[in-house]
N, C-alpha and C positions, 0 to 999 in steps of 0.2 A: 765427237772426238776426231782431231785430224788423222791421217790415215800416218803414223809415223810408226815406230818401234813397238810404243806401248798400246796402239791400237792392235796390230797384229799378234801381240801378247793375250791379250785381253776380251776378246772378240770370238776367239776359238773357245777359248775358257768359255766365257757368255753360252755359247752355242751348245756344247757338250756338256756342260754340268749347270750353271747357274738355270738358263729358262727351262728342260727339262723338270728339275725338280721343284721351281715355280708353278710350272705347270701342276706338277702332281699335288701340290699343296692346295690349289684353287679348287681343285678335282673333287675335295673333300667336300666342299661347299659346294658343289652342283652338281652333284650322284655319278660324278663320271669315275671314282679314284676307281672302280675294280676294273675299269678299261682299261686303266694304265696302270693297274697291277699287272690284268694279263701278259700286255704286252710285253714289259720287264720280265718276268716271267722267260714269256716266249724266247726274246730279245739272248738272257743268260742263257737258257738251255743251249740252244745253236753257238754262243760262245765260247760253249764249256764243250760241246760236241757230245750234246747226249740225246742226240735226235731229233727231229721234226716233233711239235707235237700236236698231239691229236691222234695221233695212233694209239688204234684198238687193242685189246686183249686180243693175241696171236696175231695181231696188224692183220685180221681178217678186213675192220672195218674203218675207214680213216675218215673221225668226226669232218664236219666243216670248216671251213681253213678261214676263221676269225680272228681278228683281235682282241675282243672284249668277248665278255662271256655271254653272247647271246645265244636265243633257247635253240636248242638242236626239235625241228619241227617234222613230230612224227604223225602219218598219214595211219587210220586202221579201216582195214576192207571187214566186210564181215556179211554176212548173208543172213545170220537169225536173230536171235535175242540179245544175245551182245553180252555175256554174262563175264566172257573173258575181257572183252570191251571194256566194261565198267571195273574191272578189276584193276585195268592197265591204266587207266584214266585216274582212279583216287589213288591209287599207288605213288604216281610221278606227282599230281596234285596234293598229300601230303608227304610228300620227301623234301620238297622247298629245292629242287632242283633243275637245272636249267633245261631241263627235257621236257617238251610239251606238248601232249594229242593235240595236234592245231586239226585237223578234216576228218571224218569220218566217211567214207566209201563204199556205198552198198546199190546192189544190183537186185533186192528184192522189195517193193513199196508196199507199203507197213510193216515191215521188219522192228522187230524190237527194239535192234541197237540205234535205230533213228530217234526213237522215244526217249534214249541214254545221250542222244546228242542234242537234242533239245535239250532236257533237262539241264545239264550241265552249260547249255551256250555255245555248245562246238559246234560249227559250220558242218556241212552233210551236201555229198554231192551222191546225183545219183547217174547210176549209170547202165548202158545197155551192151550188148555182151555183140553186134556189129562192129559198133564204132571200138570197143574195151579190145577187140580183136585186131580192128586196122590201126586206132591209135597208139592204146595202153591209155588215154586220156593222161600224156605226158604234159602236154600245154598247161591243160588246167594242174595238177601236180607243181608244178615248175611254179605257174604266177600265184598257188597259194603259198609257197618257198618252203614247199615240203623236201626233206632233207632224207626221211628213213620209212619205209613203210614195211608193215607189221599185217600180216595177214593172218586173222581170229575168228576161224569158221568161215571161211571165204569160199566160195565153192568151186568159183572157175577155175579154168587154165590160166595161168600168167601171160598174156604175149609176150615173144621175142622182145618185140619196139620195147617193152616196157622194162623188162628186163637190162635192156643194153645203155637203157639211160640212165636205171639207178644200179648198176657195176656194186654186187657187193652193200647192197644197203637194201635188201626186202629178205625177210624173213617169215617163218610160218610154223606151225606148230601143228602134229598128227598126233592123233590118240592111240600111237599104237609102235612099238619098238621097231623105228625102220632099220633094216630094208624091208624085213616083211611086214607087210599087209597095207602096202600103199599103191599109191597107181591108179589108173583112173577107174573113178566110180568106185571108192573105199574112204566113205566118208563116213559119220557121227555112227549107229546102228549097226551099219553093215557091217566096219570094221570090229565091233565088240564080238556082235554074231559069229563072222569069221575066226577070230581066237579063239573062242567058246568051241564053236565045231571041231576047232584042232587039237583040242584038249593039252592047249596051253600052261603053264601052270604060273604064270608072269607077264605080267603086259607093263604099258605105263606110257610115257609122252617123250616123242622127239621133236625138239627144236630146231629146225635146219634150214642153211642157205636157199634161196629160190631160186633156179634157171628153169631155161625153156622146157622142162619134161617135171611131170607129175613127182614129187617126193621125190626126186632123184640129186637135188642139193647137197653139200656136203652137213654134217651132222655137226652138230652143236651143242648141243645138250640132251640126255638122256635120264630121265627117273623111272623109275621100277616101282611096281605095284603085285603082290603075291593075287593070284586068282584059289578063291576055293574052290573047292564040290557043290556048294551052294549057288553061286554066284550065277546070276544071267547078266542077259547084254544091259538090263538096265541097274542094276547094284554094279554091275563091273562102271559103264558110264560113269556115276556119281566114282568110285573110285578116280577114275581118272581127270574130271573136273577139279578133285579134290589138287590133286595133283598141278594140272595147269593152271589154277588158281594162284598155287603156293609158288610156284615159278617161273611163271611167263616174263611178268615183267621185271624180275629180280637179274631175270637174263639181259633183258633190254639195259637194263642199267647197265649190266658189268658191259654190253658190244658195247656203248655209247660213252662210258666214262673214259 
């Protein structure tokens, strides 16, 4: 078309409306249209000025900043059997949702949740608590394009390093109503024993932020469990399993949607 009157009519039109929605029509036929759904999507919101999106529930945690609906890839650390592991794992595996244990992360060899990541196909890196110390093993994290990590029965410390690279996207779960009974050296046993000694009559699981200091994160979710007369640290345990079963990764859903 020569470049006259009706070209510069016709041309902006083209550009703005006509290929766009060409586009989106071909999209159908070649699995891309929820790209470009998202994007329209995205596109209106910031139009309409209803936010950024990708923000969290309380905008604690702000997904990855895509276009199309790719899977937000969560790392899980874990040190035994992996029982909350597999829980979080067929949970997001039957939701059909774009969240996906891509690594699994353990610093004990023959741990059981290695066993849970075979089984299942997930990659499993393992690690030692020098380099976990000087690195966070941020590198490797980074190049397998882990996005959120999820600590389930992890036993170390967090580094700083590891900390300051994922800002707001590692979280962790204690068997015991923080602030008390955390900190270091109050893990699986100890912690129930502890309650029991104190003649408690309520325990249950908090879910909370990770920084540089033991349980000291801000809190995120708390459930409640009554303790009997009866109860010892191992009937109290399975209480609290019961618990972090029913809502580890229901939480994960709601940081991540």
């Amino acid at each position: 078309m020569e470049k006259n009157w009706a070209f510069w009519l016709v041309y902006p039109l083209f550009l703005t409306i006509l290929w766009p929605f060409s586009v989106i029509f071909v999209s159908f036929f070649t699995g891309q249209f929820a790209f470009f759904k998202g994007y329209l999507t995205r596109v209106g919101s910031r139009l309409l000025g209803s936010g950024s999106a990708g923000d969290s529930v309380a905008g604690n945690y702000a997904a990855p900043s895509t276009l199309s609906a790719a899977p937000i890839h969560i790392a899980i650390f874990a040190s035994g059997a992996g029982s909350n592991a597999r829980k979080i794992i067929e949970y997001f595996e039957n939701k059909g949702l774009h969240i996906k244990v891509s690594l699994i992360v353990c610093n004990v060899p023959g741990a059981g949740v290695l066993e849970i990541a075979e089984e299942k196909g997930i990659p499993s890196l393992m690690i030692n608590k020098s380099d976990f110390a000087a690195n966070g093993y941020v590198e490797s994290l980074k190049n397998a394009g882990i996005d959120f990590i999820v600590l389930a029965g992890f036993l170390w410390k967090v580094p700083e390093v590891l900390v300051r690279a994922y800002p707001k996207a590692i979280i962790n779960i204690h068997p015991a109503l923080l602030p008390k009974y955390g900190g270091k050296g109050m893990y699986g046993a100890r912690v129930h024993e502890a309650v029991i000694a104190a003649g408690e009559k309520e325990s249950g699981i908090t879910i909370h932020w990770v920084n540089e200091h033991y349980d000291e994160g801000a809190i995120i979710f708390q459930a409640k469990c009554s303790i009997d007369a009866t109860d010892t640290p191992t009937s109290l345990a399975n209480k609290i399993h019961a618990l972090e079963h029913a809502h580890f990764a229901p939480t994960i859903e709601k940081l991540l949607s």
